[in-house]
C-alpha positions in Angstrom: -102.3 -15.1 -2.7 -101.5 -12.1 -0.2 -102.6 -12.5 2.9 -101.9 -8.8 3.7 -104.3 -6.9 1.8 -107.2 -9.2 3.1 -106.6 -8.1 7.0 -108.2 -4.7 7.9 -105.8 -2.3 9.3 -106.7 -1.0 12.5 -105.2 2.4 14.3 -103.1 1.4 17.6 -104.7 4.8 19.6 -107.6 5.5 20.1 -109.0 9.1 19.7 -110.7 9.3 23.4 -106.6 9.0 24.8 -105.2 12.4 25.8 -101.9 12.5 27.9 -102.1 13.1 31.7 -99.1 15.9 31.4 -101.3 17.8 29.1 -103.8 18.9 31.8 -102.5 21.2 34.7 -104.7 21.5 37.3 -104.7 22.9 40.6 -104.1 19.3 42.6 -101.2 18.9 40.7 -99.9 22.2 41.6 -100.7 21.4 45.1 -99.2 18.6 45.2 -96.4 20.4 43.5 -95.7 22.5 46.4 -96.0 20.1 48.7 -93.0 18.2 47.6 -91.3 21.1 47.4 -91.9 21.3 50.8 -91.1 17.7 51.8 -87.8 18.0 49.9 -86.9 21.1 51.9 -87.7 19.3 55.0 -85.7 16.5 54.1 -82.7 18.4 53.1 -82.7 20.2 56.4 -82.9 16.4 58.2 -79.7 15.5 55.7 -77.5 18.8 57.0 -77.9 18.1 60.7 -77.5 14.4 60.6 -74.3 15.7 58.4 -73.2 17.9 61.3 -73.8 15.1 64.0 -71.8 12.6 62.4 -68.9 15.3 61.3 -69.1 15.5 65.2 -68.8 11.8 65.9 -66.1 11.5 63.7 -64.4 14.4 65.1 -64.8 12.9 68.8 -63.7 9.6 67.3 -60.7 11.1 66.4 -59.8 12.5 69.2 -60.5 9.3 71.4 -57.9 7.8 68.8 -55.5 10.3 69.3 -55.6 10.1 73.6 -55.3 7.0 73.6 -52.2 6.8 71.5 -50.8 9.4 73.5 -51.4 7.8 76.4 -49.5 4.3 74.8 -46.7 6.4 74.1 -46.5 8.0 76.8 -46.8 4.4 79.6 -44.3 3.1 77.0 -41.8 6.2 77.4 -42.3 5.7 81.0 -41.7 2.0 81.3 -38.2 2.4 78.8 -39.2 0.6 75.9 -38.2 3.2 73.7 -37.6 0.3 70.9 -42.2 -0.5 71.3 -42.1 3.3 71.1 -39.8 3.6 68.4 -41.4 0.7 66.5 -44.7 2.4 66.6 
């Protein structure tokens, strides 16, 4: 009484499949190239948005600084040295 040996065994691929991979063709070296070129593009968009916001920061900083200076400084003048000292 096996069950087993009275289903047909069938193949799980077909013969008609091929892999996509396996045929190079000129579209997909087209579109090869162009995103190579998008890449480039975007990695230029990356560096200057880099540099703007290295120069926001940088400006940021500076605002910081000023304006502790310039609470150390109305401090100093107004003699509370202990504010100033505290700070």
């Amino acid at each position: 009484m096996s069950e087993e040996s009275t289903l047909p065994i069938t193949p799980v691929e077909t013969e008609g499949t091929q892999p996509v991979a396996a045929v190079p063709g000129p579209d997909l070296s087209a579109q090869l190239e162009s995103l190579k070129a998008k890449n480039a593009e975007l990695i230029g968009e990356r560096r200057k948005d880099q540099e703007k916001f290295k120069e926001l920061q940088d400006q940021l900083n500076n605002l910081s600084k000023q304006s502790t200076q310039q609470k150390q400084k109305k401090l100093a003048e107004a003699g509370e040295f202990k504010t100033l000292w505290e700070e």
